[in-house]
N, C-alpha and C positions, 0 to 999 in steps of 0.2 A: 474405521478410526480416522477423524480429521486433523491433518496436518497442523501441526500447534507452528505459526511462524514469530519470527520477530526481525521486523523490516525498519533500518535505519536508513531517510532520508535525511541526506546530509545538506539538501536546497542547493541556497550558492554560495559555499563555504568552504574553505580549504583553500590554496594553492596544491597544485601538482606534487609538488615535495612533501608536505602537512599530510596530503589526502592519502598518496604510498605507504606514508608513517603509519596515518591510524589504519589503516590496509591490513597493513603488518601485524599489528597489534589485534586488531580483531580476529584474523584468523589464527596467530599463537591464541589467545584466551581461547579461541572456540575449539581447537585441536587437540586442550589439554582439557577437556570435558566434555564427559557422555552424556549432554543431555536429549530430550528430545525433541528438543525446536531446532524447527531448520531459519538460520541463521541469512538473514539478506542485505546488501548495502547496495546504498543509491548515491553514486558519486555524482558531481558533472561530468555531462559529454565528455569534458578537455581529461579527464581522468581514464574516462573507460579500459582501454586497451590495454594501459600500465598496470593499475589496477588488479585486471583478471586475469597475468600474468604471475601474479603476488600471493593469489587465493586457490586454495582447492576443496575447502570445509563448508566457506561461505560462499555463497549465490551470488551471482553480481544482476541489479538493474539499476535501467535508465531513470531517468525521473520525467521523463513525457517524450513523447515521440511526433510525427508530422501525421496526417489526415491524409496526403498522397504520398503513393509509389516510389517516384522519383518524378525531374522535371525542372522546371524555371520557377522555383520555390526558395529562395535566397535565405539563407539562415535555418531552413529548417532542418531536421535529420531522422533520413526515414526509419523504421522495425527493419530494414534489411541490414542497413547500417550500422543499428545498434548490434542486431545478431552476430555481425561481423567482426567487430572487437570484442566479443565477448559474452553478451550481456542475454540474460536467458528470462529477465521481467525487466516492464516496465510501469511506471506508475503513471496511471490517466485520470483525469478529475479530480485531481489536487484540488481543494478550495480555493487555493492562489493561484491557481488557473482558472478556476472558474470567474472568482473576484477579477484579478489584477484585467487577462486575458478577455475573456467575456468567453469563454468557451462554454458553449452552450449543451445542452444532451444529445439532440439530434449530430451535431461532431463529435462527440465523445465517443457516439453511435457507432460512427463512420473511423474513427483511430480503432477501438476495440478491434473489429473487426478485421482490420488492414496485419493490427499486430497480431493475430490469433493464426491469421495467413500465412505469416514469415515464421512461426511458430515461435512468437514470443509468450510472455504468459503476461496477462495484466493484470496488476493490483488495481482494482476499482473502486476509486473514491466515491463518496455520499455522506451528508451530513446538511443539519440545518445550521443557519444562522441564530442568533438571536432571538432577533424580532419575531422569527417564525416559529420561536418553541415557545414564544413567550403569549405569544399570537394562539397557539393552539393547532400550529403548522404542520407539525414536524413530519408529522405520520407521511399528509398529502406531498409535503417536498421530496422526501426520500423515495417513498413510492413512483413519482414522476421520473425521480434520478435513474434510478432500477430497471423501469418497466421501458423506457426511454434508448437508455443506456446500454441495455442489455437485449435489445429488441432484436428478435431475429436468428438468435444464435442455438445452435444446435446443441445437445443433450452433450453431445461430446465435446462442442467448442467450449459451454458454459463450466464443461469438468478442470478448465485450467485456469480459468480467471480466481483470482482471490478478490473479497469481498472487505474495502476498509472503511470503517465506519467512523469518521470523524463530525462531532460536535464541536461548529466554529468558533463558537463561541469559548470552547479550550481549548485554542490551539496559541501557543506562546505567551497566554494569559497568564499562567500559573494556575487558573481555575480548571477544575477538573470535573466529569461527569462521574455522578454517585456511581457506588458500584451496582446500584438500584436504574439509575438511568442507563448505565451502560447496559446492561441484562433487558431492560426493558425495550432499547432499540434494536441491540442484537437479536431477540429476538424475534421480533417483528419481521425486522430485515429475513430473518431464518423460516418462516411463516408466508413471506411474499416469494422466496424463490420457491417452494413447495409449490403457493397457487402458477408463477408461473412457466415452472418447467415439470418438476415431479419433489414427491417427497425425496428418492433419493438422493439428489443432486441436494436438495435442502440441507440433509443430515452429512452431506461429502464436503459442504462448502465448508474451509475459511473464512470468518469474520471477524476481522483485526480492528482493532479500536486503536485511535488515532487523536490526543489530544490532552497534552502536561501530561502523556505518561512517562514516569521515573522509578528508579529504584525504591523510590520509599511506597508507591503505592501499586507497584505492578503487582506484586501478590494477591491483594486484594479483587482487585480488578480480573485479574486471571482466573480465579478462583469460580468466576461468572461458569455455568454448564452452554452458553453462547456467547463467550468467549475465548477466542484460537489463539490471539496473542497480539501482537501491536505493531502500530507504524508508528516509529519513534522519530522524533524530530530530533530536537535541539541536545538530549539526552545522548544524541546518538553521536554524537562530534567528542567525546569520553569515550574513550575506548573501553575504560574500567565498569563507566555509569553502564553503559549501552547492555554490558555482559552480565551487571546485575541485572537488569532487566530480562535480559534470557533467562538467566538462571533460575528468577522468581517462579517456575513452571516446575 
């Protein structure tokens, strides 16, 4: 049976005080219902440790982590460091990492791998752009993200990464993928980790959809047999929105 999640990244949004509040608020709403998604928030670093002091219903993760150890790496913060306040996921290949950043697959490679060491668990981002589903891309982008991204990792490493599958082109647009497209890359997605680890790891994986999902159309979308649940963006800054979104499962 695969883990049904629902992961709110909150970007860079909040203050300290604001981000406690909706803390707070998220794990009352999750405390007072049995459902059965497990329940994730992605604050900033500057949040962590207070944060996961607050919660015991919901998961806490980072929203990107550093590529090395530790060292003369100025601003960055390693998976030992997140482990350390708390934090038990993190998200790597955001889009707005990959866009803004340039971070590329072959480092995304190289983070997966570092956080799966310190025994963090990664939400693993993939998704096309535009021009490349428009282009006739989509398949070959994802596939490179994947195969790339995921290289190397053992039967057992790959059993703790969750899989989020965001189309860029919905991601704060208000535009959303059909419940037909989402199904149609999920499962793809579902079909490529079979070729490259095993079928069961296929059928074990998480594959969270990432892009204008909201309360009015999370039912729908959910309803997908290759869909586990979602990376909620903007929705997720509502403590009320974020819970109807859980609830929709």
């Amino acid at each position: 049976m695969r883990k049904k999640i629902v992961a709110g990244n909150w970007k860079m949004n909040t203050l300290l005080k604001d981000g406690m509040e909706l803390a707070q608020a998220v794990e009352k709403l999750t405390s007072e219902k049995s459902n059965q998604a497990l329940v994730i928030i992605a604050p900033p670093f500057t949040h962590l440790s207070k944060v996961r002091e607050l919660i015991d219903h919901v998961k806490l993760s980072a929203q990107n982590c550093a590529s090395e150890a530790s060292g003369a790496y100025t601003g960055e913060v390693s998976p030992e460091m997140l482990v350390s306040a708390g934090a038990e996921y993190v998200i790597l290949g955001h889009s707005e990492r990959r866009s803004y950043y340039k971070e590329e697959n072959e480092l995304l490679n190289k983070k997966v791998k570092l956080a799966l060491s310190k025994r963090l668990k990664p939400i693993y981002c993939c998704g096309e752009v535009l021009e490349e589903r428009e282009s006739g891309r989509l398949f070959d982008v994802v596939r490179a993200q994947l195969e790339v991204g995921l290289k190397d990792l053992s039967e057992q490493e790959i059993d703790q990464v969750v899989i989020a599958y965001e189309p860029v082109w919905a991601i704060g647009t208000g535009v959303v993928a059909s419940p037909d497209q989402a199904q149609e890359m999920h499962k793809f997605i579902r079909d490529l980790l079979g070729e490259l680890f095993s079928k069961q790891v296929a059928e074990h994986m998480s594959i969270l959809y990432g892009g204008s999902c909201k309360p009015s159309n999370a039912e729908e979308l959910f309803a997908n047999p290759d869909v586990d649940g979602g990376l909620i963006g903007g929705a997720s800054l509502v403590a009320e929105d974020f819970m109807a979104i859980v609830n929709a499962f």
